[in-house]
C-alpha positions as a printed NumPy array, in Angstrom:
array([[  0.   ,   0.   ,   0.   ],
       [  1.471,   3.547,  -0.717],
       [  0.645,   6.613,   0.803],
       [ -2.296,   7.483,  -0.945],
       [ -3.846,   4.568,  -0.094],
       [ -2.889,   4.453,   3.456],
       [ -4.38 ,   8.39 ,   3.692],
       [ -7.674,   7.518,   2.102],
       [ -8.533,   4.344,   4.262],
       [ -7.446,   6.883,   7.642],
       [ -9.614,   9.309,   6.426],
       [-13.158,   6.799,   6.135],
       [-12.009,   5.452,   9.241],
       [-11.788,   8.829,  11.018],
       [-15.466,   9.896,   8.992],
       [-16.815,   6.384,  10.467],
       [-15.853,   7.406,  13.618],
       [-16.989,  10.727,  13.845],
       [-20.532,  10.096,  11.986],
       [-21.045,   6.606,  14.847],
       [-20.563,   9.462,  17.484],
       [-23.091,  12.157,  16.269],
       [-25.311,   9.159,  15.996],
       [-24.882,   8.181,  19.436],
       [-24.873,  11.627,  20.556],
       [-28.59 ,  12.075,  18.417],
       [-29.716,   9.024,  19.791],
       [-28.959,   9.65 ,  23.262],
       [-30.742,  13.347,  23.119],
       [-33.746,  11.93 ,  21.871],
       [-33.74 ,   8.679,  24.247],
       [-34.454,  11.18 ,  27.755],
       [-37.529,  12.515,  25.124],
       [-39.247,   9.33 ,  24.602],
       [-38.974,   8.019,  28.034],
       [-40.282,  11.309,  29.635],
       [-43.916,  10.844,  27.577],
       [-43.939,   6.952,  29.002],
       [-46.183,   7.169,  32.256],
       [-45.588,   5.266,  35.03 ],
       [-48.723,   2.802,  36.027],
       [-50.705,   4.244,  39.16 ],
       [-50.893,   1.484,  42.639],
       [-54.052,   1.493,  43.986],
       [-54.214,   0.698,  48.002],
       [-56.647,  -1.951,  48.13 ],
       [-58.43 ,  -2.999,  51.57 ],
       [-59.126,  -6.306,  52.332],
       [-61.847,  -7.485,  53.997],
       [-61.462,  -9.984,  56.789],
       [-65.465, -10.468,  56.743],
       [-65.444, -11.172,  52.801],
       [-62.785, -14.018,  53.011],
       [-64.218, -15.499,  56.273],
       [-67.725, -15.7  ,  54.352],
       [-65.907, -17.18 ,  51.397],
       [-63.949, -19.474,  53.876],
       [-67.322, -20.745,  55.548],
       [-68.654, -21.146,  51.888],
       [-66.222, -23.742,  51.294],
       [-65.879, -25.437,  54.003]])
């Protein structure tokens, strides 16, 4: 390989390089985006009652 040749591969390695890290970059701006629209699922407190399961528990039995 002579010079030339040696220049032009450095130069689409270095352009590889640099485009993979402006995609990264883009990706990683638009990631915190998407992930700030996702709600989070409410948890509802639900009371249980003793006098429901004993009535199903004498049902049973």
């Amino acid at each position: 390989m002579n010079r030339k040749e040696v220049l032009l591969l450095s130069i689409g390695v270095f352009l590889t390089v640099i485009g993979w890290l402006v995609a990264d970059i883009y990706h990683a701006s638009t990631e915190d985006k998407i992930k700030s629209r996702i709600s989070l699922p409410q948890v509802y407190q639900y009371k249980i009652s003793t006098e429901l399961l004993e009535a199903l528990k004498n049902k049973t039995e």
